[in-house]
ROBA-279398 format. One record per residue (C-alpha): x, y, z. Coordinates in steps of 0.5 Angstrom, whole numbers, padded with zeros to 4 digits, always signed. Each point is the difference from the previous one (the first is absolute). Last residue first. Layout:
N
XYZ;...
***
This chain:
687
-0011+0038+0217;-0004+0005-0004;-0001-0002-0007;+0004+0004-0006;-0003+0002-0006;-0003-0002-0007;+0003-0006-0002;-0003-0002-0006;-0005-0006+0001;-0004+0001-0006;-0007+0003+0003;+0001+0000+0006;+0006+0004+0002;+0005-0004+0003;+0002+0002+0007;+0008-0001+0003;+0004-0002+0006;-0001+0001+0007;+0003+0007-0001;+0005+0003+0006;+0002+0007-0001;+0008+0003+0001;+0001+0007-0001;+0004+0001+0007;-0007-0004+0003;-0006-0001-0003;-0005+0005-0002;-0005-0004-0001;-0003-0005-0006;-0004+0005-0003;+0006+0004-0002;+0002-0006-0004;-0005+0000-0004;+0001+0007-0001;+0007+0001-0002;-0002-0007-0004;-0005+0004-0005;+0003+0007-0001;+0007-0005-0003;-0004-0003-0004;+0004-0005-0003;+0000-0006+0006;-0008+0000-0002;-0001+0001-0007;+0006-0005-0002;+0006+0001-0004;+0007-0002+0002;+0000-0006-0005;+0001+0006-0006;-0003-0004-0006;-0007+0001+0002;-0001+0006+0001;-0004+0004+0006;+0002+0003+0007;+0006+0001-0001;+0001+0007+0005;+0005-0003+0006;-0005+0000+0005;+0004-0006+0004;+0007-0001-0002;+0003-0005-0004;+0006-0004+0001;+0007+0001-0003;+0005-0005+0002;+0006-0001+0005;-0004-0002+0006;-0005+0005-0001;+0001+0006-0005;-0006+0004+0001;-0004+0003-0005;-0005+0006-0001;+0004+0004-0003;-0001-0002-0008;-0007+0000+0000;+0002+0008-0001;-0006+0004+0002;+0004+0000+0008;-0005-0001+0006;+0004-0002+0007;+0002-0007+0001;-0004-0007+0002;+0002-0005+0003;-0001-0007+0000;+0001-0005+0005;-0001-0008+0002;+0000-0002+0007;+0002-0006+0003;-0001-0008-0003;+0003-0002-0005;-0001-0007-0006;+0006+0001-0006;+0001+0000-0007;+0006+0000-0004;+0003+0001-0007;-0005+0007-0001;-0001+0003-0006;-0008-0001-0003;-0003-0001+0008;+0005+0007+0002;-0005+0003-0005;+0004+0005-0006;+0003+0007-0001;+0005+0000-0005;+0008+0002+0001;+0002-0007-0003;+0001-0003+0008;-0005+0001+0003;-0004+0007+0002;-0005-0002+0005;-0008+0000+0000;-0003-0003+0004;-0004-0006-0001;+0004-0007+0003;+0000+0004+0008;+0008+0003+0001;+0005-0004+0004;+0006+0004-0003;+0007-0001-0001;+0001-0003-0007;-0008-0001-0001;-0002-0005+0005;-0008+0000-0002;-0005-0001+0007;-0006-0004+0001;-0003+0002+0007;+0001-0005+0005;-0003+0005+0005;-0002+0008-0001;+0001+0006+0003;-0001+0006-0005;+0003+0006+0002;-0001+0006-0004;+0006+0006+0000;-0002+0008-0001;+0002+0006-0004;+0007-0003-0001;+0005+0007-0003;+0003-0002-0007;+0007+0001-0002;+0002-0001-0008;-0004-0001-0005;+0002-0008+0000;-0002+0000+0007;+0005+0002+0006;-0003+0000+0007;-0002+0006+0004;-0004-0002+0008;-0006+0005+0001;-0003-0005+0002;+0003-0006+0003;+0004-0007-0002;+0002-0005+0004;-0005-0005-0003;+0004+0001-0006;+0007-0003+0003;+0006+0006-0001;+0005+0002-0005;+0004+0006+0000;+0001+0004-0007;-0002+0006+0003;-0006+0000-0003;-0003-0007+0002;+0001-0006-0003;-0006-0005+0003;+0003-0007+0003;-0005-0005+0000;-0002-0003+0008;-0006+0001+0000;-0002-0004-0007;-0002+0005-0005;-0008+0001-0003;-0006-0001-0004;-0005-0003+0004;-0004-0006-0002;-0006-0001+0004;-0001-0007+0004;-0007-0003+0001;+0003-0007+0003;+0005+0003+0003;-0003+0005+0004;-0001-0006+0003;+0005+0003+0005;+0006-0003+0003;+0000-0005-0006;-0001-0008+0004;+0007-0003+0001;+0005-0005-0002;+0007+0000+0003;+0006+0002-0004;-0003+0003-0006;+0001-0002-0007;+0001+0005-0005;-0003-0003-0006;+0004-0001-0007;-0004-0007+0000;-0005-0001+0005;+0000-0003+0007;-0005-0003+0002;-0004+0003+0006;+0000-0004+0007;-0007-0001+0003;-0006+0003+0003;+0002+0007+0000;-0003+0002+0007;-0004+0006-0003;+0001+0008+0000;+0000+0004+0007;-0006+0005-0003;+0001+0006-0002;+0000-0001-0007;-0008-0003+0000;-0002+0005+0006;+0002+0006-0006;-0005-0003-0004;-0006-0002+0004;+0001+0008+0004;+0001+0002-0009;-0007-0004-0002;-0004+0002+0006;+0002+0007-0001;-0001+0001-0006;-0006-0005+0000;-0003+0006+0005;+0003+0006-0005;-0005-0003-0006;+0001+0003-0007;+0005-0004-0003;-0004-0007+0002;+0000-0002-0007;+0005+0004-0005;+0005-0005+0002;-0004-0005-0003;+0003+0002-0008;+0007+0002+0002;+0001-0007+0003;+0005-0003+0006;-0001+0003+0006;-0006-0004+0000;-0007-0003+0001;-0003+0007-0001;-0008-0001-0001;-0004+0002-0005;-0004-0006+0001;+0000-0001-0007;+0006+0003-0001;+0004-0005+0006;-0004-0005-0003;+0003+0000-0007;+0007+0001+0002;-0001-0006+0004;-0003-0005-0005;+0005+0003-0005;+0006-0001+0005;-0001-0008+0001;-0001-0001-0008;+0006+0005-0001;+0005-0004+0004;+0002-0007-0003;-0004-0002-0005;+0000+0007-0003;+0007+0002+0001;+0001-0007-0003;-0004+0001-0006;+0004+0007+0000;-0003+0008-0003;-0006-0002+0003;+0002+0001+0009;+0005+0007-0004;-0007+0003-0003;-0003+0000+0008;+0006+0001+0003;+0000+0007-0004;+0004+0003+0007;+0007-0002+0003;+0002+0001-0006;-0003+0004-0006;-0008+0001+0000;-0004-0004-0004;-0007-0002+0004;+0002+0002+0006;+0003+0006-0002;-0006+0001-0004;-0005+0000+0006;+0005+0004+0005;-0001+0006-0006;-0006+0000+0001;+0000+0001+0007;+0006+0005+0000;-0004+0005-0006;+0003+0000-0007;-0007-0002-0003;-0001-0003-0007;+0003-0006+0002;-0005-0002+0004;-0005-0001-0004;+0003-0007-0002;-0002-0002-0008;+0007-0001-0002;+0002-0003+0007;-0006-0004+0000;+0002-0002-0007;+0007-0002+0002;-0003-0003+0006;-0005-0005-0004;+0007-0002-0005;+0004-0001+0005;-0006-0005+0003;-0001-0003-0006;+0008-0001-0002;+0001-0002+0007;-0003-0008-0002;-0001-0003+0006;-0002-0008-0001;-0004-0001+0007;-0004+0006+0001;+0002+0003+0006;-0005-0001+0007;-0004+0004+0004;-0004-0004+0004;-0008+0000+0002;-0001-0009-0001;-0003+0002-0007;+0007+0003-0003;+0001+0008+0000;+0005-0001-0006;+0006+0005+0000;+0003+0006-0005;-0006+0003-0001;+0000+0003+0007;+0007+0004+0000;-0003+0004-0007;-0006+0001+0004;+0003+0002+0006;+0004+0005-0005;-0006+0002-0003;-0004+0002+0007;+0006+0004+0002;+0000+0004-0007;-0007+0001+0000;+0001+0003+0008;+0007+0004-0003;-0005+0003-0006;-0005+0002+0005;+0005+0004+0004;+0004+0003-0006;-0008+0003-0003;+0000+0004+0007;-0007-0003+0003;-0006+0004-0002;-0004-0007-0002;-0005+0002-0006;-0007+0000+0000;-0003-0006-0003;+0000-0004+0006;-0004+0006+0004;-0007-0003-0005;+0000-0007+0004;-0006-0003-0003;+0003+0000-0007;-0004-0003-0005;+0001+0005-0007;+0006+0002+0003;+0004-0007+0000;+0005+0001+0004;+0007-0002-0005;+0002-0007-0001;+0005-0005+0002;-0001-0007-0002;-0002-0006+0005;-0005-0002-0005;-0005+0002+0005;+0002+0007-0001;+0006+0003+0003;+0001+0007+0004;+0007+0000+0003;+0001+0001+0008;+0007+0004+0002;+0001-0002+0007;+0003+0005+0004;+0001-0002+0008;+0003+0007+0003;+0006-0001+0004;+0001+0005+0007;-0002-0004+0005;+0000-0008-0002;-0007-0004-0003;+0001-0008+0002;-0004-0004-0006;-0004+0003-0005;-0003-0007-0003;-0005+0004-0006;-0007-0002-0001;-0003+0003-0006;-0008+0000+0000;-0004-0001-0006;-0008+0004+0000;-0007-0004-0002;+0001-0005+0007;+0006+0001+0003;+0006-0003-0005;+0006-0002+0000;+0008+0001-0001;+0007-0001+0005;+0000-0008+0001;+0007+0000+0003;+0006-0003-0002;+0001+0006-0005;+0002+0002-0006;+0003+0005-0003;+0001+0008+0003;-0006+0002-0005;-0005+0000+0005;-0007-0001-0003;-0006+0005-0002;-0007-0002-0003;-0005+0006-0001;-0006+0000-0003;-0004-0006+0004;+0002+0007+0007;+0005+0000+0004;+0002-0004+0006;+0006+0001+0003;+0002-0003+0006;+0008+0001+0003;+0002-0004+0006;+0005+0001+0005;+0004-0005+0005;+0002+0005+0004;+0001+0007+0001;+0005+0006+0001;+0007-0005+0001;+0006+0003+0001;+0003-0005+0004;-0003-0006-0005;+0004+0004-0006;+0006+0001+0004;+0000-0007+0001;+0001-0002-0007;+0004+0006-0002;+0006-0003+0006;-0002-0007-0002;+0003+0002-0007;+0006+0005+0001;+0002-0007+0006;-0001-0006-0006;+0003+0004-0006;+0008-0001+0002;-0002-0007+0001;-0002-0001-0007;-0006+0000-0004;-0005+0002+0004;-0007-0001-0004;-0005+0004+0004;-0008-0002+0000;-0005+0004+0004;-0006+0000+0004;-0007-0001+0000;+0000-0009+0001;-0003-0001-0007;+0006+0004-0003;+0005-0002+0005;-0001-0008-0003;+0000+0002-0006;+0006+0003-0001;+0003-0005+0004;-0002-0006-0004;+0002+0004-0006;+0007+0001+0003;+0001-0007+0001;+0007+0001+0002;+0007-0003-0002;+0003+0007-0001;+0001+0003+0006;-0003+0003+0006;-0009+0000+0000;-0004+0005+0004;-0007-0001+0001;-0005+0005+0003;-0005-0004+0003;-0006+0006+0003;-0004-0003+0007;-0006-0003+0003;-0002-0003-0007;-0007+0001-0003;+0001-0005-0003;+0002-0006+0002;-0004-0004-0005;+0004+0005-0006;+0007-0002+0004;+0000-0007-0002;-0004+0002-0007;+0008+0004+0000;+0004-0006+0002;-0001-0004-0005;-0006-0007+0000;+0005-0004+0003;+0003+0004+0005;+0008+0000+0001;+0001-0005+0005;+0007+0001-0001;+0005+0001-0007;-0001+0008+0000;+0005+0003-0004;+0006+0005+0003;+0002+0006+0003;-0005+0001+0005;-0003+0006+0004;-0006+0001+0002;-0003+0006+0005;-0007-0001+0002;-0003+0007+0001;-0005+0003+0005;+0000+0008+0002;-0002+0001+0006;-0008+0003+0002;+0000-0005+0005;-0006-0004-0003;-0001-0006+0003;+0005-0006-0001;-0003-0006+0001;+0005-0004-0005;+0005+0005-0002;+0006-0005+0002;-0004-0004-0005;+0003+0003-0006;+0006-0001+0000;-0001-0007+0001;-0004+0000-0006;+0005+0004-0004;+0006-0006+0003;-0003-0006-0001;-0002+0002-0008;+0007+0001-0001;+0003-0006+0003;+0007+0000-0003;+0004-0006+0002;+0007-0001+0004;+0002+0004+0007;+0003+0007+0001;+0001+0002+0006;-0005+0007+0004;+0003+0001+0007;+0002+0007-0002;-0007+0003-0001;-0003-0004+0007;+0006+0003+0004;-0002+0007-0003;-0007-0001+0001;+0001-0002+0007;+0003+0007+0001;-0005+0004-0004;-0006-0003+0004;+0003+0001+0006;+0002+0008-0002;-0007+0001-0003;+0000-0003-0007;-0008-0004+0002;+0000-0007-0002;-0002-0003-0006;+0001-0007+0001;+0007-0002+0000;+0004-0005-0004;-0006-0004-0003;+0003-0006-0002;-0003-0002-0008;+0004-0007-0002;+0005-0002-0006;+0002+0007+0000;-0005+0006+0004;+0002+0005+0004;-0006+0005+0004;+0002+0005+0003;-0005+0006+0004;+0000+0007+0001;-0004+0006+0004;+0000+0006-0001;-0001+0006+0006;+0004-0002+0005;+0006+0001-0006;+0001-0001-0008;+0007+0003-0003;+0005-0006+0004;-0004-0006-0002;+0000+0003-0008;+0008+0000+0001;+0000-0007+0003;-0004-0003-0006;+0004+0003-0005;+0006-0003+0005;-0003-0007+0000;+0000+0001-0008;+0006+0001-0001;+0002-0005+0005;-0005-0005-0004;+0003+0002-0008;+0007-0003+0004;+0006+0004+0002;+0007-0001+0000;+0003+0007-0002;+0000-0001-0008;+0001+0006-0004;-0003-0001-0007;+0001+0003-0007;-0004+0004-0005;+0007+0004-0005;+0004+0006+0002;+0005-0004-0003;+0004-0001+0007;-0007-0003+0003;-0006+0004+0001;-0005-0002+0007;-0005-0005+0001;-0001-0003+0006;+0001-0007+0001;-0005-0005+0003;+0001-0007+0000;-0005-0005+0001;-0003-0001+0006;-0007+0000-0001;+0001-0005-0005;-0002-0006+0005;-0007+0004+0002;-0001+0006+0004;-0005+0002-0004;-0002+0007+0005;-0007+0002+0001;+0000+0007+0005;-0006+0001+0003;-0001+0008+0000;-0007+0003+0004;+0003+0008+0000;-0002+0007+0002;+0001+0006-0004;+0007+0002+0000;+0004+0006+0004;-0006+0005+0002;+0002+0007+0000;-0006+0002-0005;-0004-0003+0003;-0007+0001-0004;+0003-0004-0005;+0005+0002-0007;-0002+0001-0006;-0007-0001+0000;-0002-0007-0005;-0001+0002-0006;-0005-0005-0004;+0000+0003-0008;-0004-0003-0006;+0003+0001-0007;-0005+0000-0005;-0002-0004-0007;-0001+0001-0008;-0003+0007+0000;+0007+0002-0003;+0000+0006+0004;+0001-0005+0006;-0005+0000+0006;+0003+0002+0007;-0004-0004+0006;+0002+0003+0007;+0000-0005+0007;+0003+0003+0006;+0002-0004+0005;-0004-0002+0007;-0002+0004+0005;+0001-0006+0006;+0008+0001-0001;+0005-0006+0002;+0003+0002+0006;-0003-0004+0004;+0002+0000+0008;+0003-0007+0001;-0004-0006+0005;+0006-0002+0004;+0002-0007+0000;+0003-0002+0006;-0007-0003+0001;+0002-0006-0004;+0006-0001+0003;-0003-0001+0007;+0001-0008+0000;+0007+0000-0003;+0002-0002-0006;+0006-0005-0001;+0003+0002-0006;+0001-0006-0005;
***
C-alpha cells in the first residue's frame, strides 16, 4: 500500500479539456431500398491543437494478479519447419503485463493521471490516481514492479475498487477509464445477482471498463458484457506476443479521444420502427415517448477522425424488416435516396451482418452475460456463415474496406480467422469463442483493437493524432528495458540453450518480423573469385551470379536477437530464403535444412543492379546460391522465389530508399511491414 501524502489531492492538476464542446456531425442516409438508413456521427479529424500530443487522461489500471499470473509466457516465433512455435525467455503473463503498464506510464504526462488497482483473493489499491508528473511517474514506477502474484480471482473486487479512486472527482476535462485485465474465471465474491444488474444500479459510472482477457480459460461472455454496460471495449489476448499490440491500440483510443460517454436518440414517428442490426445488446436500446418510438443507442467514447455508422433496419411489430410506409409516412426525406457511394453502403451492411453473424453464436443469458450454447453444433453455425457469406454485399466491391471484411471472414492465413475458428470443434472451444465476442466488438465499436486483423485495421486509419499516440506507445513498448525473467526457461528439445538466462534485448521480440536474410559473417563470392563476409560488402562491389558478374546497388541490414536461423552447408540463412539446394531447385531453407540455430547480430541482403534475366539476381553465399532482392518473380506458384514484394525490383529500390541513405550503400531496416489486408510483406520499416 502507498503512503498518501497529505498534499496528494491538491497535486492533481485540473487538465485544460481537449474534447471538443461542438460536437460531431450527424447525417442520416436512407436506403434506395426504403427498408432502412445509415446514420453517420463524425467526430473533427483532428482537435483544434494541432500540435498536442494526446488528449488528457484519468486510466486506473485493474490488474488480476491471482495464482495463474505467473504463468509462463513465451513469445511466438517459427521453428526450423516454418511451423507456430515459442521462444521462452523466462517471463510470466504479469512481466508482461508490468511492461504494458510501464509502456502506457511512460506516454502519459503532468497532464494525465493513473491509478493501479490488483486484486487476487483481496483488492489492494497500488496507487490512487495520481498525477504522471516526474514524482508521479517515479512511484508509479515502483508501484508497477512491486505487483506479486497471490491466490484467487476477485473480479468483482477489483472493477469496484477501480472505480472508486473516481470517487469525488470533478469534471477534469480527462478522459476517464478503467483498464482490466485477467487471465482467467472469477471464483470470488462474484455478486449473486451478476455483474451487469451490479453495474446497472451504479449507473451512471464515473468511468468507462474496458476488459481485456489473456488466455483460454477466461469467461469472455462475462467480459464482454462487462465492458458493454460499463461503455467500453472487449479484447481477447490470445497469447503473449498480443498483450503489448492490444494495450498499445487500447490506450491509443482513450489519448485520442473526441468525446465521451456519448449517446444517440432517435425519435421517429408510429410509422417507423429502426433497430441496430449489429446483434444483441446488454443494453435496453427501443421505447416509446408518447405517440412516437424512440431508439436509444450506447455510443460510448467517440475518437478523432472515426466516423460512427450505424445502419438501422425498418422493421414492424413483429420484428420483420419492411419498407417506409408511403401512404403514413411523417418523415417524407426518409424515401429520398442516400447519395452515399454504393461501396460504402455495402461495407456498413457488411459490417452490420457480420456482427450479426458473430452475436447469434452466444445467448445473452437473464444475469446480462454472454454465454455459448451448451452442446455446440458448428454445423449451424457454418452453415449461417456460408449464407452470410453467399448474401454478404461485400463481395461485390473490390475497394480495401470490404475487402478487409471478407478477409476476416475467409481470407487465406493469417486472415479468414473467422472460418478457420469453425472449421474445428476445438478451434471453436478453444479459441474462436473468445475472438468472436472481440472481433464483434471492435466492428461494433469500429474501433482497432490490433495489429492483427484486416477487418478493424480499417478503423482509426483516418486519424493522424491515434497515429501518432498509437506509434509513441509502440515505439516505447520496444524501447523499453524488457522485464526481469521471473524464473529459469525449460530447456526444449532441438533447442540452443544459453549459458545464463535473460530477458530479449528488446521486446520486439514479442512482436517480432520475419526478415529474409544471410548471417553477417556468410561468405559472398565476389567477381574476382575472392571471398568475403556479406556484411562487408558496398555498393558499387562485382560479385558472380549464375549470369555472370553483377554490380551491388545496395545492402539491407537488419539487426535482430535470437533469430531463428537455417545452416545450410556454410551458410546461416533465415528459414524462407530461397537457396539453390543440392538438386539445382530453388527451395526454403526451412524445407532442406539438417540444423537450426538461435543468432543474435545482423542479418543482410543485398540488392544488385536491374537485369531482365531472374537468372542475375543471385549471390552465392557460403558455397550455395541465395536469391537477391528485385529479382523480377513476382507471381508463380511452383517458383518459391515468387513473391509481389521481394520481386519487384521498382518497389524494393524505393523501399529502400526511404530508409535513408546509409553508408557505403548499406541502409539499416527495423524489419518488415505487412499489408493489411492478407499480411504479405509489402516493405521494409525504419529502424
Amino acid at each position: 500500500m502507498v503512503k498518501k501524502e497529505d498534499d496528494q489531492d491538491k497535486r492533481s492538476i485540473i487538465s485544460t479539456s481537449t474534447l471538443v464542446p461542438d460536437g460531431p456531425t450527424l447525417t442520416i442516409h436512407p436506403l434506395a431500398t426504403q427498408d432502412g438508413a445509415i446514420v453517420k456521427v463524425e467526430p473533427p479529424r483532428s482537435p483544434s491543437i494541432p500540435s498536442i500530443s494526446h488528449v488528457p487522461c484519468d486510466v486506473v489500471l485493474v490488474i488480476d494478479v491471482s495464482g495463474s499470473m505467473s504463468s509462463e509466457a513465451p513469445a511466438p516465433t517459427l521453428d526450423s519447419d516454418g511451423k507456430s512455435s515459442l521462444e521462452d525467455f523466462g517471463l510470466s503473463i504479469l512481466d508482461l503485463t508490468k511492461h504494458a503498464a510501464r509502456t502506457i506510464l511512460e506516454t502519459l504526462d503532468e497532464g494525465d493521471r493513473m491509478g493501479i488497482v490488483t486484486f487476487s483473493t483481496d483488492v489492494q489499491v497500488v496507487q490512487p490516481l495520481l498525477p504522471m508528473d516526474n514524482d508521479g511517474k517515479e512511484l508509479a514506477r515502483s508501484n508497477i514492479e512491486s505487483m506479486k502474484h497471490d491466490r484467487s480471482t476477485n473480479l468483482w473486487g477489483g472493477i469496484t475498487a477501480g472505480l472508486k479512486l473516481f470517487e469525488n472527482n470533478t469534471d477534469t476535462g480527462r478522459v476517464p477509464a478503467v483498464m482490466v485485465l485477467t487471465d482467467g474465471k472469477p471464483n470470488y465474491m462474484c455478486p449473486r445477482r451478476g455483474y451487469v444488474p451490479k453495474l446497472r444500479e451504479m449507473s451512471p459510472l464515473p468511468a468507462t471498463i474496458h476488459t481485456f482477457g489473456f488466455g483460454y480459460t477466461i469467461r469472455s461472455g462475462l467480459l464482454k458484457s462487462i465492458a458493454e454496460i460499463g461503455g467500453g471495449n472487449y479484447a481477447f489476448i490470445p497469447d503473449a506476443g498480443m498483450i503489448g499490440t492490444v494495450f498499445i491500440h487500447a490506450v491509443a483510443h482513450l489519448q485520442s479521444t473526441h468525446a465521451t460517454k456519448c449517446t444517440l436518440e432517435l425519435t421517429t414517428p408510429k410509422s417507423v420502427r429502426f433497430r441496430t442490426a449489429v446483434g444483441k445488446t446488454v443494453h435496453d436500446e427501443v421505447g416509446t415517448i408518447g405517440e412516437c418510438n424512440k431508439l436509444t443507442i450506447n455510443l460510448g467514447n467517440l475518437q478523432y477522425g472515426q466516423s460512427r455508422d450505424i445502419y438501422l433496419e425498418n422493421v414492424n411489430d413483429e420484428g420483420q424488416r419492411v419498407t417506409f410506409d408511403s401512404s403514413k409516412m411523417e418523415m417524407p426525406d426518409l424515401l429520398i435516396p442516400s447519395e452515399l457511394p454504393d461501396a460504402d453502403i455495402a461495407y456498413h451492411k457488411s459490417r452490420s451482418m457480420i456482427c450479426d453473424f458473430l452475436a447469434s453464436c452466444f445467448e445473452l443469458n437473464t444475469n446480462g452475460e454472454y454465454g455459448t450454447p451448451k452442446n455446440v453444433d458448428l454445423k449451424q453455425f457454418v452453415a449461417a456463415l456460408q449464407k452470410l457469406v453467399a448474401e454478404i454485399p461485400a463481395q461485390h466491391f473490390g475497394d480495401r474496406r470490404n475487402q478487409s471484411l471478407m478477409q476476416d471472414l475467409v481470407g487465406e492465413s493469417p486472415a479468414g480467422q473467422v472460418s478457420l475458428a469453425l472449421s474445428r470443434k476445438e478451434y471453436f472451444d478453444r479459441w474462436g469463442r473468445h475472438y468472436f465476442l472481440s472481433l464483434w466488438s471492435a466492428h461494433a465499436k469500429q474501433l482497432c483493437n490490433s495489429f492483427k486483423d484486416p477487418g478493424p485495421l480499417m478503423y482509426n486509419d483516418d486519424s493522424p493524432l491515434f497515429a501518432r499516440c498509437r506509434d509513441a506507445l509502440d515505439r516505447t513498448f520496444d524501447d523499453l528495458p524488457p522485464p526481469k525473467p521471473t524464473y529459469v526457461p525449460r530447456p526444449r528439445p532441438n533447442h540452443v540453450q544459453e549459458a545464463s538466462v535473460s530477458a530479449p534485448v528488446s521486446m520486439r521480440s514479442y512482436r517480432s518480423p520475419i526478415v529474409p536474410c544471410f548471417s553477417a559473417s556468410s561468405s559472398v563470392l565476389l567477381s574476382g573469385g575472392q571471398e568475403v563476409p556479406v556484411c562487408k560488402l558496398c555498393e558499387g562491389a562485382s560479385v558472380q551470379t549464375p549470369a555472370g558478374d553483377r554490380r551491388v546497388v545496395a545492402i539491407l541490414r537488419t539487426p535482430v536477437r535470437r533469430a531463428l536461423m537455417c545452416r545450410v552447408g556454410e551458410l546461416l540463412v533465415t528459414p524462407w530464403h530461397p537457396i539453390v539446394n543440392e538438386d539445382g531447385r530453388w527451395v526454403f531453407p526451412a524445407d532442406v535444412a539438417a540444423e537450426s540455430v538461435r543468432y543474435s547480430g545482423a542479418v543482410y541482403s543485398v540488392l544488385l543492379q536491374k537485369d531482365g534475366n531472374t537468372a542475375s539476381h543471385a549471390v552465392k553465399v557460403g558455397g550455395v546460391w541465395g536469391v537477391t532482392l528485385g529479382h523480377s518473380l513476382v507471381t508463380g506458384s511452383d517458383d518459391v522465389r515468387a513473391h509481389p514484394f521481394f520481386g519487384d525490383y521498382a518497389k524494393v529500390l524505393k523501399s529502400l530508399e526511404s530508409l535513408g541513405p546509409g553508408r557505403n550503400g548499406v541502409r539499416t531496416c527495423g524489419g518488415v511491414q505487412r499489408e493489411v489486408i492478407g499480411g504479405m510483406i509489402c516493405g521494409f520499416r525504419r529502424a
